[in-house]
Biopython code that builds the backbone (N, CA, C, O; Angstrom):
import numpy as np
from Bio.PDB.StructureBuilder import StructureBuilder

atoms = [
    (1, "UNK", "N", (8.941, -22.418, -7.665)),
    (1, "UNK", "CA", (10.056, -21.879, -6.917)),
    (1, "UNK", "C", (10.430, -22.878, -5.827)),
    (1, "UNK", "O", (9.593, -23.059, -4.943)),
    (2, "UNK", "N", (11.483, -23.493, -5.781)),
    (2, "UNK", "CA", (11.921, -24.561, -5.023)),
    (2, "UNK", "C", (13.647, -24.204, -4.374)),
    (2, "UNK", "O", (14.581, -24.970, -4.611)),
    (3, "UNK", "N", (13.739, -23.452, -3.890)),
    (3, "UNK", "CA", (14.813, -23.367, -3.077)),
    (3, "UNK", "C", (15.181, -24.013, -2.109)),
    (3, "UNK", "O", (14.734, -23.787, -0.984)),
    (4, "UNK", "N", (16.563, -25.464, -2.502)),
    (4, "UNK", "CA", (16.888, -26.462, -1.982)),
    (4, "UNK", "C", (15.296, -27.766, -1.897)),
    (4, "UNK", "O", (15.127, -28.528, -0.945)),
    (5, "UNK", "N", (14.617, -27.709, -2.787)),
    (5, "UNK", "CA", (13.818, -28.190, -3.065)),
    (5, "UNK", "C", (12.911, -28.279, -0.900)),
    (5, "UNK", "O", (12.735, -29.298, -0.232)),
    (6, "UNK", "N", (12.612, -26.922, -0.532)),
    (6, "UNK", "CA", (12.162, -26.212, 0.255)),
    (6, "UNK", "C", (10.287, -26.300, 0.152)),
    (6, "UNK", "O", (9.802, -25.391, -0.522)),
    (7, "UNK", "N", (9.514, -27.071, 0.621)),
    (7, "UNK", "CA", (7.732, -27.113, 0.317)),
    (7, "UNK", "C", (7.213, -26.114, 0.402)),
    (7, "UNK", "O", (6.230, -25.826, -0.280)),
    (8, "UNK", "N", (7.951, -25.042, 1.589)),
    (8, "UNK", "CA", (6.402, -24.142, 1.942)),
    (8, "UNK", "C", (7.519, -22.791, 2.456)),
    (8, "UNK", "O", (8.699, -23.122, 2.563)),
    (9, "UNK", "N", (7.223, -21.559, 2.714)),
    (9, "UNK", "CA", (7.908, -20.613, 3.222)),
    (9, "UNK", "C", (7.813, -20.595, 4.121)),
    (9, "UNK", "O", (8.185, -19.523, 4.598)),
    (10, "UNK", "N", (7.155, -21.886, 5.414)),
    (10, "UNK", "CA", (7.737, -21.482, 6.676)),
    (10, "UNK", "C", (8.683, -22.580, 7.177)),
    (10, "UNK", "O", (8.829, -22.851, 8.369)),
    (11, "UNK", "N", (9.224, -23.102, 6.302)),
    (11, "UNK", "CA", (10.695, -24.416, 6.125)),
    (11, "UNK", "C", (11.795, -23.341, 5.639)),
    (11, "UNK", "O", (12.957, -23.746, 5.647)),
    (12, "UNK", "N", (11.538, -21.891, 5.177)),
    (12, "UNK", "CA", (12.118, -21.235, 5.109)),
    (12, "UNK", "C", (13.037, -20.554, 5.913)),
    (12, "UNK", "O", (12.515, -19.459, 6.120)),
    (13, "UNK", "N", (14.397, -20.611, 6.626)),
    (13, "UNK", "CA", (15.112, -20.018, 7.815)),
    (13, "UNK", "C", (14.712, -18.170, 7.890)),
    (13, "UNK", "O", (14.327, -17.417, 8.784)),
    (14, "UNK", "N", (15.112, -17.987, 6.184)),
    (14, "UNK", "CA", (14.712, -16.397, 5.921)),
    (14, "UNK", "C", (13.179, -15.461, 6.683)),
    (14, "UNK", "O", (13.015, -14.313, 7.094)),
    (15, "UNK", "N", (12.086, -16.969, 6.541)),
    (15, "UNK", "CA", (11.083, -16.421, 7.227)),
    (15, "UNK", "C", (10.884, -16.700, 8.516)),
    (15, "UNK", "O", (9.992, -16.086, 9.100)),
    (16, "UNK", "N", (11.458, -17.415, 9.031)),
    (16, "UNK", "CA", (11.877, -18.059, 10.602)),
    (16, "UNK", "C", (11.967, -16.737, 11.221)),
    (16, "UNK", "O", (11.104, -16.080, 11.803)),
    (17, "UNK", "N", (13.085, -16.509, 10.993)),
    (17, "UNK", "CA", (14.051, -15.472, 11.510)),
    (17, "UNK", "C", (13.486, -14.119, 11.622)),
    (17, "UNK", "O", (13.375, -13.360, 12.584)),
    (18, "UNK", "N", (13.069, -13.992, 10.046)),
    (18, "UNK", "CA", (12.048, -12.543, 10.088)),
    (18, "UNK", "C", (10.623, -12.532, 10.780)),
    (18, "UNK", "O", (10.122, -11.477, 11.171)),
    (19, "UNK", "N", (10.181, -13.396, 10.872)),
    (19, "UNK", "CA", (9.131, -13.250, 11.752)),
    (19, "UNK", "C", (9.152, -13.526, 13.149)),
    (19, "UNK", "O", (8.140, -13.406, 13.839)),
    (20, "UNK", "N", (10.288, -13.902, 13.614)),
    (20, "UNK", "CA", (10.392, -13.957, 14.915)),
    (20, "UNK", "C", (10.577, -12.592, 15.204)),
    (20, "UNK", "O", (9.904, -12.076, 16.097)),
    (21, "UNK", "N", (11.650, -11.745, 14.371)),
    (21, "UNK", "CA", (12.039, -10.762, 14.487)),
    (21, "UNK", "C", (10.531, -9.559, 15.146)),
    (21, "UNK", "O", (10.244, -8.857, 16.115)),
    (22, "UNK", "N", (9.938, -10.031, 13.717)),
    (22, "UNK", "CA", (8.882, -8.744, 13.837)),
    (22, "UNK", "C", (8.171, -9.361, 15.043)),
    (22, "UNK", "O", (7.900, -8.340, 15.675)),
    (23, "UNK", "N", (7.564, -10.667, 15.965)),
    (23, "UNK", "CA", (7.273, -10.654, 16.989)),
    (23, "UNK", "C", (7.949, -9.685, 18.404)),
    (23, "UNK", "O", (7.472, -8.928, 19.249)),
    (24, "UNK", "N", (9.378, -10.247, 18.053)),
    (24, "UNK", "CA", (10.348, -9.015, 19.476)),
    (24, "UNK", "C", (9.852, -8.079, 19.318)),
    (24, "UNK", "O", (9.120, -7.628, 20.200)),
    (25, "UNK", "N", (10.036, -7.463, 18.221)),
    (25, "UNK", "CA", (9.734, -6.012, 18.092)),
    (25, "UNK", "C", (7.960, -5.565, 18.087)),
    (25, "UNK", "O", (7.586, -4.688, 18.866)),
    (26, "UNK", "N", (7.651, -5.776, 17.798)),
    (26, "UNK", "CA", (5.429, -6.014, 17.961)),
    (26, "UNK", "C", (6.001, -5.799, 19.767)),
    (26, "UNK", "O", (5.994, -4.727, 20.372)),
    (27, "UNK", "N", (6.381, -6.916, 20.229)),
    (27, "UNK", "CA", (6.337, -6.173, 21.999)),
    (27, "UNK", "C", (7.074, -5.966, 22.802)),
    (27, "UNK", "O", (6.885, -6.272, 23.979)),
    (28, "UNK", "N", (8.225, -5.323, 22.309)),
    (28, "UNK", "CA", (8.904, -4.735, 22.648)),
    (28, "UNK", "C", (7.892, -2.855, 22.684)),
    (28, "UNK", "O", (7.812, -1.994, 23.560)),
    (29, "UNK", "N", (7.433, -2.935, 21.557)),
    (29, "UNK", "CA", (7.064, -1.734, 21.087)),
    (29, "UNK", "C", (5.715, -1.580, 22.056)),
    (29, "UNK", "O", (5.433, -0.418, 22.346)),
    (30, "UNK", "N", (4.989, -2.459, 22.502)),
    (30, "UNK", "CA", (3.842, -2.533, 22.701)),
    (30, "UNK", "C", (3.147, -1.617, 23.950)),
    (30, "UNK", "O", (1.953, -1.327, 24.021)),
    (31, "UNK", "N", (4.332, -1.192, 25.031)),
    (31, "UNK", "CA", (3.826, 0.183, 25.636)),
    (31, "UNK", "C", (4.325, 1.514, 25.210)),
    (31, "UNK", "O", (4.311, 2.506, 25.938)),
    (32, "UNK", "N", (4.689, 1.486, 24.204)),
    (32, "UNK", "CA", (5.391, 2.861, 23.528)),
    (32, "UNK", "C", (4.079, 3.821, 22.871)),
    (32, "UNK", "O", (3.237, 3.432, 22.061)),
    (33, "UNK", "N", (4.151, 4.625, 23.238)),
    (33, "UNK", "CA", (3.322, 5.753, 22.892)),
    (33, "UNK", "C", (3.063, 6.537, 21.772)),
    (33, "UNK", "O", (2.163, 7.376, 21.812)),
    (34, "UNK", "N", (3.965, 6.312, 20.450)),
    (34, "UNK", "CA", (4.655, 6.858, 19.444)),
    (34, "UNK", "C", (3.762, 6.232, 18.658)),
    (34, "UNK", "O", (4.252, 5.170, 18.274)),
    (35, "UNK", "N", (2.391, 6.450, 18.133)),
    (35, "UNK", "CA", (1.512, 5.914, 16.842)),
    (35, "UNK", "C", (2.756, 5.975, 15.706)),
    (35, "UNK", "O", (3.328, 4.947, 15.343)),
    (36, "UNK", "N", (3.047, 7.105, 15.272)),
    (36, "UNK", "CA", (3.637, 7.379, 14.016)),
    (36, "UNK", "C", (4.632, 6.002, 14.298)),
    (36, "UNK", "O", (4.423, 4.834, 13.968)),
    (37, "UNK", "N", (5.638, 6.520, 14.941)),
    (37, "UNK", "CA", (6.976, 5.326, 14.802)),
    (37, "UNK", "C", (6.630, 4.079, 15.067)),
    (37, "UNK", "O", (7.315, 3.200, 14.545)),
    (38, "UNK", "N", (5.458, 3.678, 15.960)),
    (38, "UNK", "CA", (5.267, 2.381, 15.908)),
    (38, "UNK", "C", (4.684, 1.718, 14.554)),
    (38, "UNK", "O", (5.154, 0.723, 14.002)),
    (39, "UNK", "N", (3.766, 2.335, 14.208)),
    (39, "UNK", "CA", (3.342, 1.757, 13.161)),
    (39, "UNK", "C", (3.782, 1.598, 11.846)),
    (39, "UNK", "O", (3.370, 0.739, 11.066)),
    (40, "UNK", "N", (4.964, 2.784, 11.528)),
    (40, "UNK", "CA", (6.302, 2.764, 10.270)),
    (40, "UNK", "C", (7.078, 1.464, 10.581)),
    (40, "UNK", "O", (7.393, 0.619, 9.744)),
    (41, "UNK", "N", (7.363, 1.422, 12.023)),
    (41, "UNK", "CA", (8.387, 0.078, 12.188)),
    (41, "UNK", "C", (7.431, -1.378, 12.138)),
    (41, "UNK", "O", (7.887, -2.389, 11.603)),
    (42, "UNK", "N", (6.557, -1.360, 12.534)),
    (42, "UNK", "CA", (5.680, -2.770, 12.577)),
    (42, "UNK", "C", (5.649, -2.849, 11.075)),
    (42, "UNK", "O", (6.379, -3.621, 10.454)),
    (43, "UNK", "N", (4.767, -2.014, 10.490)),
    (43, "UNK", "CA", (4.695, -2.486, 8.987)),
    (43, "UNK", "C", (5.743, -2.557, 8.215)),
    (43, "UNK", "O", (5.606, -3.179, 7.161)),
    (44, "UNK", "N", (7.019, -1.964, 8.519)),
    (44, "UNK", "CA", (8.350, -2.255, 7.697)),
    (44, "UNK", "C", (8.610, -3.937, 8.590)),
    (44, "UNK", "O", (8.802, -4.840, 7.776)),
    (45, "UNK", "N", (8.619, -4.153, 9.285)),
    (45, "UNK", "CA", (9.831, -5.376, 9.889)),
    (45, "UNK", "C", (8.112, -6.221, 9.684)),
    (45, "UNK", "O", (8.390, -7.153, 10.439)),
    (46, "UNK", "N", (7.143, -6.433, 9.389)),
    (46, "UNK", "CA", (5.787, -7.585, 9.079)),
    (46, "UNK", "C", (6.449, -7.908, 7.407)),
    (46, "UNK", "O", (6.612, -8.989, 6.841)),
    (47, "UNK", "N", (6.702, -6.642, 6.980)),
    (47, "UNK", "CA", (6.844, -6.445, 4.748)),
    (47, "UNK", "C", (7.749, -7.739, 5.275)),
    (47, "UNK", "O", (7.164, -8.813, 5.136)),
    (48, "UNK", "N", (9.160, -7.817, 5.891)),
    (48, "UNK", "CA", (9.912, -8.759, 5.479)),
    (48, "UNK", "C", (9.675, -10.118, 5.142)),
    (48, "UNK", "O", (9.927, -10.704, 4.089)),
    (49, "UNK", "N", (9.054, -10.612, 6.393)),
    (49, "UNK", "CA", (8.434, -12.352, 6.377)),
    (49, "UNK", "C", (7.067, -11.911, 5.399)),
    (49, "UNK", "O", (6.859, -12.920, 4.725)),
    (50, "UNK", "N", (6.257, -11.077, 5.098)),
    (50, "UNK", "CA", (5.225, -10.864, 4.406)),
    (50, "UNK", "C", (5.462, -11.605, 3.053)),
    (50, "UNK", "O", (4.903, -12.570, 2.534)),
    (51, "UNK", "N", (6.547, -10.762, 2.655)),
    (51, "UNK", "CA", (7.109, -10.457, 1.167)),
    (51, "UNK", "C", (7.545, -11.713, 1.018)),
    (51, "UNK", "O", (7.145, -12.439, 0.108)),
    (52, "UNK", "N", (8.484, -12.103, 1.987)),
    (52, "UNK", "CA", (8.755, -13.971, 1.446)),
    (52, "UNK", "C", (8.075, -14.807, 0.994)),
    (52, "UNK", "O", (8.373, -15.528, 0.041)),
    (53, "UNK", "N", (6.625, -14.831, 1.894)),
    (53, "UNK", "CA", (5.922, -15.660, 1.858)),
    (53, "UNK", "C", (5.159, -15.795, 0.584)),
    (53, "UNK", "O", (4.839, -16.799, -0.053)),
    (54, "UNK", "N", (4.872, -14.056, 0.298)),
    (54, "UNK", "CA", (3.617, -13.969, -0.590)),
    (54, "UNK", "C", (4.852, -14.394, -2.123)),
    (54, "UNK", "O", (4.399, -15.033, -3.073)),
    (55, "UNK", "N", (5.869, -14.077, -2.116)),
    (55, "UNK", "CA", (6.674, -14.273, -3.346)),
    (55, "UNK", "C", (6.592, -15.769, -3.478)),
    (55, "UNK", "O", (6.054, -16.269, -4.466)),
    (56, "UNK", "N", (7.150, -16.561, -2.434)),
    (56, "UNK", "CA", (7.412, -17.919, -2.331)),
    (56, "UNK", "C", (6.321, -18.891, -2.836)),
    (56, "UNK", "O", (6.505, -19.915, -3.494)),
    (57, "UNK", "N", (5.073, -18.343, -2.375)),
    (57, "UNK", "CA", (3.726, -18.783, -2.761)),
    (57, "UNK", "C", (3.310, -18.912, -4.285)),
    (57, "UNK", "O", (2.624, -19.760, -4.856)),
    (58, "UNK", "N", (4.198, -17.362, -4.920)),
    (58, "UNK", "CA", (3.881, -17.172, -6.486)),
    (58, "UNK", "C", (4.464, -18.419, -7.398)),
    (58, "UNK", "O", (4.240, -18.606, -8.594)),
    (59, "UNK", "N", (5.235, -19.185, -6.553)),
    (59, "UNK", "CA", (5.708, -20.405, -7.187)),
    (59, "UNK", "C", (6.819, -20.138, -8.283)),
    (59, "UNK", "O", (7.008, -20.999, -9.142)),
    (60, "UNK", "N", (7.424, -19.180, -8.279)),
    (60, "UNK", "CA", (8.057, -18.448, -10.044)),
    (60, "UNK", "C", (9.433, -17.969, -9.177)),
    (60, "UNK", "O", (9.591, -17.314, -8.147)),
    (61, "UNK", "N", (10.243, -18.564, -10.026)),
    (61, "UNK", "CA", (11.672, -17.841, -9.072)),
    (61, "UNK", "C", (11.645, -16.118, -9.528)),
    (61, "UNK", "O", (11.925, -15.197, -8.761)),
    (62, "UNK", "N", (11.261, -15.989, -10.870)),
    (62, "UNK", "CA", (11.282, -14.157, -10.905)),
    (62, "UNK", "C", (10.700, -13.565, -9.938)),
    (62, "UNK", "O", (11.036, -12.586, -9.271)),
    (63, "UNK", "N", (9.529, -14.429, -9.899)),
    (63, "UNK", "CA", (8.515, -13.270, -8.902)),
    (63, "UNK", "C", (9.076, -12.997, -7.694)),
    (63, "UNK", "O", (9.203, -11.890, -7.171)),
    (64, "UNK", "N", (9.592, -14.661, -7.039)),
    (64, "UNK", "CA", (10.122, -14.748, -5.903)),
    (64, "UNK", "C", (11.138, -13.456, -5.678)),
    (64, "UNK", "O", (11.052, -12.548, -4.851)),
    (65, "UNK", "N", (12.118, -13.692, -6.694)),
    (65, "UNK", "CA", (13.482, -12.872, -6.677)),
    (65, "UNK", "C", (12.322, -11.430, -6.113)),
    (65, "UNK", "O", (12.441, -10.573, -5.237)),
    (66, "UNK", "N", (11.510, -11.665, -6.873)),
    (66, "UNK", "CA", (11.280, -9.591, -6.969)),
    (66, "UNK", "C", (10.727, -9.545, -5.439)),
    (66, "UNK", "O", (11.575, -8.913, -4.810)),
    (67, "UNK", "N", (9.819, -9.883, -4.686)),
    (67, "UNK", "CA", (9.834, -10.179, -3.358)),
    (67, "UNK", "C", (10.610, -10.193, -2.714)),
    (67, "UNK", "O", (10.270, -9.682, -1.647)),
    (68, "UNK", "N", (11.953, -10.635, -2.720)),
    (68, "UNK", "CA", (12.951, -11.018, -2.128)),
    (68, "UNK", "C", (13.424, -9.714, -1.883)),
    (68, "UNK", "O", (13.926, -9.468, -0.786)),
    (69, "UNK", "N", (13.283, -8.318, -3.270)),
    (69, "UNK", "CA", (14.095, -7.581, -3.247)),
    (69, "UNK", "C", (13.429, -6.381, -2.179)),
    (69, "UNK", "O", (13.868, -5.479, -1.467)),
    (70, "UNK", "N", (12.382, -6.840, -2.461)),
    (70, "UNK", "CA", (11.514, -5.550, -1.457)),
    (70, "UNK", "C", (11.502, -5.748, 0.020)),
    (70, "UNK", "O", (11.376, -4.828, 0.828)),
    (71, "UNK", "N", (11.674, -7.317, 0.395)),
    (71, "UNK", "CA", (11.672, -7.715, 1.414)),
    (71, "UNK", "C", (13.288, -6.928, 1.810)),
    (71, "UNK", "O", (13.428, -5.950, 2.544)),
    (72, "UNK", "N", (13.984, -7.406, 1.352)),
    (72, "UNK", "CA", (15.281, -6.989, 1.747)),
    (72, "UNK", "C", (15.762, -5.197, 1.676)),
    (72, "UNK", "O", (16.958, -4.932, 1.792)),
    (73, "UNK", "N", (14.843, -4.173, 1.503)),
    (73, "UNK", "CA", (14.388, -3.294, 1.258)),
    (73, "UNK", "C", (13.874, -2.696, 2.944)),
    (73, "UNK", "O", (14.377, -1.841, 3.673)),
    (74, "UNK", "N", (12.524, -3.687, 3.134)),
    (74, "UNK", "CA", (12.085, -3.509, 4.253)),
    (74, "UNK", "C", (12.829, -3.986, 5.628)),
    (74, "UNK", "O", (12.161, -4.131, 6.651)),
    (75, "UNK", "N", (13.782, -4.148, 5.618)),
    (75, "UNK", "CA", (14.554, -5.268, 6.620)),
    (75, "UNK", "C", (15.779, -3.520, 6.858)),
    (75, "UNK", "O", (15.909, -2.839, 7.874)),
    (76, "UNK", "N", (16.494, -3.320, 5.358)),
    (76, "UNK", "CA", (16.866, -1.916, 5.572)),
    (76, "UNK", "C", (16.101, -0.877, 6.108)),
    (76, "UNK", "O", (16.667, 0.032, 6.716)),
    (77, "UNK", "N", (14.898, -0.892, 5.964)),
    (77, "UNK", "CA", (14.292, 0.399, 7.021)),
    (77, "UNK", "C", (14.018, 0.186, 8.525)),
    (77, "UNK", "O", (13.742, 0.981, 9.423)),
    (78, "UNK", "N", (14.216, -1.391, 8.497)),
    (78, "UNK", "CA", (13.730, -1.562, 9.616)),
    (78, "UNK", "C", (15.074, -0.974, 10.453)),
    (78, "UNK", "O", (14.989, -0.151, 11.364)),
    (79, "UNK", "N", (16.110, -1.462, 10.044)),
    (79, "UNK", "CA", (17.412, -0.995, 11.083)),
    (79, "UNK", "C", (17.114, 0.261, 10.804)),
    (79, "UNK", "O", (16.538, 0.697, 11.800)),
    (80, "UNK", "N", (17.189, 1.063, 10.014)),
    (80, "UNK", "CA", (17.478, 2.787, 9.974)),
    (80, "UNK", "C", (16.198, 2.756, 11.227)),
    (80, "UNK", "O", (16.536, 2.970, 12.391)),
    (81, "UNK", "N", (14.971, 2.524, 10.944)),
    (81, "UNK", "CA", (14.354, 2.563, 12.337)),
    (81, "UNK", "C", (14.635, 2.803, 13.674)),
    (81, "UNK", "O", (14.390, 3.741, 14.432)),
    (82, "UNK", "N", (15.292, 1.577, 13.807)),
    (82, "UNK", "CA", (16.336, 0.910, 15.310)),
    (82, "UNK", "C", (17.137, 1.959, 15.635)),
    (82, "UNK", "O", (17.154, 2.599, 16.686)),
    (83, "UNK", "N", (17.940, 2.115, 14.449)),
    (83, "UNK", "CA", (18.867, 3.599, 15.049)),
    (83, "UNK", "C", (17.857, 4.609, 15.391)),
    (83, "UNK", "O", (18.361, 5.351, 16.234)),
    (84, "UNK", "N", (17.405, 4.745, 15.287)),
    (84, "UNK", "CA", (15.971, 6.091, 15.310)),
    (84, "UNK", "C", (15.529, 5.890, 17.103)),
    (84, "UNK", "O", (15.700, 6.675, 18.036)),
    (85, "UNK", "N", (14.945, 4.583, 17.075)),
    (85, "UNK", "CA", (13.764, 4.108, 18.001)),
    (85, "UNK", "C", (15.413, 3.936, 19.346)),
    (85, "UNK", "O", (15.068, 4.182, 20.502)),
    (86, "UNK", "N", (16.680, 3.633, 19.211)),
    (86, "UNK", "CA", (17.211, 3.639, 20.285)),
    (86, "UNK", "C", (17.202, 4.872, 20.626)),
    (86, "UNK", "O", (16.606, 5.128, 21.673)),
    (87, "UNK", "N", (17.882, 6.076, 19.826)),
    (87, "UNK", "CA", (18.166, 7.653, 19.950)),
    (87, "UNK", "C", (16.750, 8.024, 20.793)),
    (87, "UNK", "O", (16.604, 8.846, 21.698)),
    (88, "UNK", "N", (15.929, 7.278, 20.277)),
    (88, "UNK", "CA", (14.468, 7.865, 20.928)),
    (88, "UNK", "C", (14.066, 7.455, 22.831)),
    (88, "UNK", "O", (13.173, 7.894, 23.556)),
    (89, "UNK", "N", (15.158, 6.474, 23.098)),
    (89, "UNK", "CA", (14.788, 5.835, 24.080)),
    (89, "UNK", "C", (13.658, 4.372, 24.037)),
    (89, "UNK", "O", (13.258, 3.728, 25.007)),
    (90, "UNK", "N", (13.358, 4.164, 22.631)),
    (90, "UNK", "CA", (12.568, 3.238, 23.067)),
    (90, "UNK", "C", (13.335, 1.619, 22.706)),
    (90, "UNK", "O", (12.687, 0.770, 22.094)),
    (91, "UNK", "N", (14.753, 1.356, 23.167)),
    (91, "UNK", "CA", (15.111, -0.052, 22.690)),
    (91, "UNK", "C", (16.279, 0.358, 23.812)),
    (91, "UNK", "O", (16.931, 1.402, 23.841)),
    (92, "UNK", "N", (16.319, -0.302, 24.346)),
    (92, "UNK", "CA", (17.479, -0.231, 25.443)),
    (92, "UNK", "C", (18.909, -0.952, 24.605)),
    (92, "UNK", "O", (18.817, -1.936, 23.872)),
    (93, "UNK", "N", (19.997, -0.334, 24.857)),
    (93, "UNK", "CA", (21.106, -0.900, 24.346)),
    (93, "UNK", "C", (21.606, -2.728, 23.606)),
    (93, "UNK", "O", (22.168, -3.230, 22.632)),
    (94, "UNK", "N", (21.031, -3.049, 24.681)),
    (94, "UNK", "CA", (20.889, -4.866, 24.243)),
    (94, "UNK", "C", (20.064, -4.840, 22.955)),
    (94, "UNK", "O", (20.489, -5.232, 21.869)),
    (95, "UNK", "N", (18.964, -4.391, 23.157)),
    (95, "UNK", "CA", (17.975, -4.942, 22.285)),
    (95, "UNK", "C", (18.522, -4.055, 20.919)),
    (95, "UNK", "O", (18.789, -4.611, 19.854)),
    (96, "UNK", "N", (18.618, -2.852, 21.102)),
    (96, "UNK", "CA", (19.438, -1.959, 19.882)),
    (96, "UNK", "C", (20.390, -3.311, 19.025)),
    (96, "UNK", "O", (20.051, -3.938, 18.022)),
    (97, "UNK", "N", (21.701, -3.447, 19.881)),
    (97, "UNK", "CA", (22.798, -4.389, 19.050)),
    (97, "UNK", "C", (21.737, -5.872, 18.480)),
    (97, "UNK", "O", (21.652, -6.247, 17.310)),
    (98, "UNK", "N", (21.119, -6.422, 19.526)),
    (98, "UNK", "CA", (19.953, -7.568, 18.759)),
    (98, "UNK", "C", (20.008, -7.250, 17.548)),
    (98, "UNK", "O", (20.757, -7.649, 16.656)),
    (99, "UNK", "N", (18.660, -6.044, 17.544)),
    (99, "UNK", "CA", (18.159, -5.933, 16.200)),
    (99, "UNK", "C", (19.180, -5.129, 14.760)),
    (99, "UNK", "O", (18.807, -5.092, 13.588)),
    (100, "UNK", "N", (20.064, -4.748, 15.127)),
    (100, "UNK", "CA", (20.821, -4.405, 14.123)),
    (100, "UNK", "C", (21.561, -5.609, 13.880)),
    (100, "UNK", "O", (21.675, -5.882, 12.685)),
    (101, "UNK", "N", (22.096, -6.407, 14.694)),
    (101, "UNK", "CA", (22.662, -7.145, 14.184)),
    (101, "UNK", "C", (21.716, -8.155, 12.974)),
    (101, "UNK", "O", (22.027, -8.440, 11.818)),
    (102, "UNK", "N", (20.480, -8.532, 13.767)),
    (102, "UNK", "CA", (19.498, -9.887, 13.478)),
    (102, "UNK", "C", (19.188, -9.045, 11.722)),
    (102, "UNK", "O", (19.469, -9.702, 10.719)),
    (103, "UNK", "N", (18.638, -7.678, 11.586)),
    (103, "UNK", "CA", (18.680, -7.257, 10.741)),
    (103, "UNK", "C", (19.600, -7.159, 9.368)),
    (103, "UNK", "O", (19.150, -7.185, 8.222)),
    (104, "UNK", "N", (20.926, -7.046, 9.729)),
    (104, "UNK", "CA", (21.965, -7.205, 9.026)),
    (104, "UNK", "C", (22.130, -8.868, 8.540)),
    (104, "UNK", "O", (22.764, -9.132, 7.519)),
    (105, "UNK", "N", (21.679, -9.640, 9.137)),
    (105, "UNK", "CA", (21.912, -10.943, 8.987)),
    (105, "UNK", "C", (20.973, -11.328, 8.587)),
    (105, "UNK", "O", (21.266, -12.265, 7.844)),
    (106, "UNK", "N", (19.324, -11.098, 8.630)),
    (106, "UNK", "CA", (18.761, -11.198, 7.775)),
    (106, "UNK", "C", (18.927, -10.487, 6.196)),
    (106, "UNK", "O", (18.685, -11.336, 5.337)),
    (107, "UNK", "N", (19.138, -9.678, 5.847)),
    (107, "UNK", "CA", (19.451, -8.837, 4.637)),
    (107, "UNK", "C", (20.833, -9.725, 4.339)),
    (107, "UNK", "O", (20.683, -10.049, 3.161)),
    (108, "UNK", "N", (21.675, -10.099, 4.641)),
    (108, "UNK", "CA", (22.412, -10.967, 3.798)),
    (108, "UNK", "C", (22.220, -12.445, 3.706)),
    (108, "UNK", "O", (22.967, -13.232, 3.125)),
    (109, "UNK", "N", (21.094, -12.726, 4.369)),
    (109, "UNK", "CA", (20.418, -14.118, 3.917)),
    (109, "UNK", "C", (19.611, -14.195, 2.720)),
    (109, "UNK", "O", (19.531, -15.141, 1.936)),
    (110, "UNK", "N", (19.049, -13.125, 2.684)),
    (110, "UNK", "CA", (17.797, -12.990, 1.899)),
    (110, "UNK", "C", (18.906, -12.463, 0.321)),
    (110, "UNK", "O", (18.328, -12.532, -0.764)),
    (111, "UNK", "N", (20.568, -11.930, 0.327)),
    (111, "UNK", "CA", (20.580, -11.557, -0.665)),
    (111, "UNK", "C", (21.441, -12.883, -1.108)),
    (111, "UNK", "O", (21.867, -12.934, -2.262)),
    (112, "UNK", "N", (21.656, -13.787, -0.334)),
    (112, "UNK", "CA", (22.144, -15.310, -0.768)),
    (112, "UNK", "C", (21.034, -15.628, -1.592)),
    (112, "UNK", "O", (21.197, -16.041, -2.740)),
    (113, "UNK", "N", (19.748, -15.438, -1.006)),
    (113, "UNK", "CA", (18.333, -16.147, -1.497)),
    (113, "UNK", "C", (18.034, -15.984, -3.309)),
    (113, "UNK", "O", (17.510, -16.678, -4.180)),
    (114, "UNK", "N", (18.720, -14.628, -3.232)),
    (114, "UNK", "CA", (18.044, -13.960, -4.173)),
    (114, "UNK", "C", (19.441, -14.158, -5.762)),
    (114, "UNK", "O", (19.457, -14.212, -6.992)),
    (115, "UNK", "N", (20.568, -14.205, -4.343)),
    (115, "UNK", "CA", (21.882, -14.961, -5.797)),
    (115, "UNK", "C", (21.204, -16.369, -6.037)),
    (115, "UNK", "O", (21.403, -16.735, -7.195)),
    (116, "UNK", "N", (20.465, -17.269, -5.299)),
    (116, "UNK", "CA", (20.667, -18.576, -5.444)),
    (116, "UNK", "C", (19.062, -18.846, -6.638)),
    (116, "UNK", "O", (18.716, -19.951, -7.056)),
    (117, "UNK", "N", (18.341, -17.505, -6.951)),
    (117, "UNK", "CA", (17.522, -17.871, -7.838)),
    (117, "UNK", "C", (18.300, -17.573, -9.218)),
    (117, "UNK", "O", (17.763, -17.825, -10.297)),
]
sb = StructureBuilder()
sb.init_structure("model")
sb.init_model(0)
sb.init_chain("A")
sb.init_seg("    ")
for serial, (resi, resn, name, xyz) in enumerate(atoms, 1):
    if name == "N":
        sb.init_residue(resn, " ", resi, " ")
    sb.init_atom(name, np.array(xyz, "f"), 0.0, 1.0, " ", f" {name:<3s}", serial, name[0])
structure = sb.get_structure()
């Protein structure tokens, strides 16, 4: 699997991006009190850069693709999240538009990724 003839998945922008992501959010979240919601949103917005990596690794553009799709899967729950976690008080307005936006823009990177296999 060689996308733009790309060495490793962290030359990857798709995993750049998503794992920076899931850092903001890891502490942003990090005095929030909410076991349940924290830990649905950490492990949905980790799946994204997870899923890249572990696909990218499989060396196989199918496999990749199929990674790609779950990743981009988890990137959608992560915003339905965001809407959730602002309503809840825990993302102050700024950070709300951030992550919906960064979200949305990841999910149409990742579905370039997934036309370009």
């Amino acid at each position: 699997c060689m996308v733009n003839n790309v060495q490793s998945f962290e030359d990857l922008n798709i995993w750049k991006r998503s794992s920076s992501l899931a850092v903001k959010i890891y502490r942003d979240l990090k005095p929030i009190n909410d076991f349940g919601f924290t830990n649905q949103i950490q492990r949905a917005v980790i799946s994204i850069s997870n899923n890249i990596a572990e696909g990218f690794e499989r060396r196989s553009d199918k496999e990749f693709k199929q990674f790609l799709f779950i990743s981009k899967g988890s990137c959608g729950e992560v915003r339905s999240m965001v809407h959730i976690g602002f309503e809840l008080g825990y993302f102050d307005k700024k950070r709300y538009d951030e992550y919906i936006r960064e979200t949305i823009e990841i999910s149409r990177m990742i579905a370039g990724y997934i036309k370009s296999l």
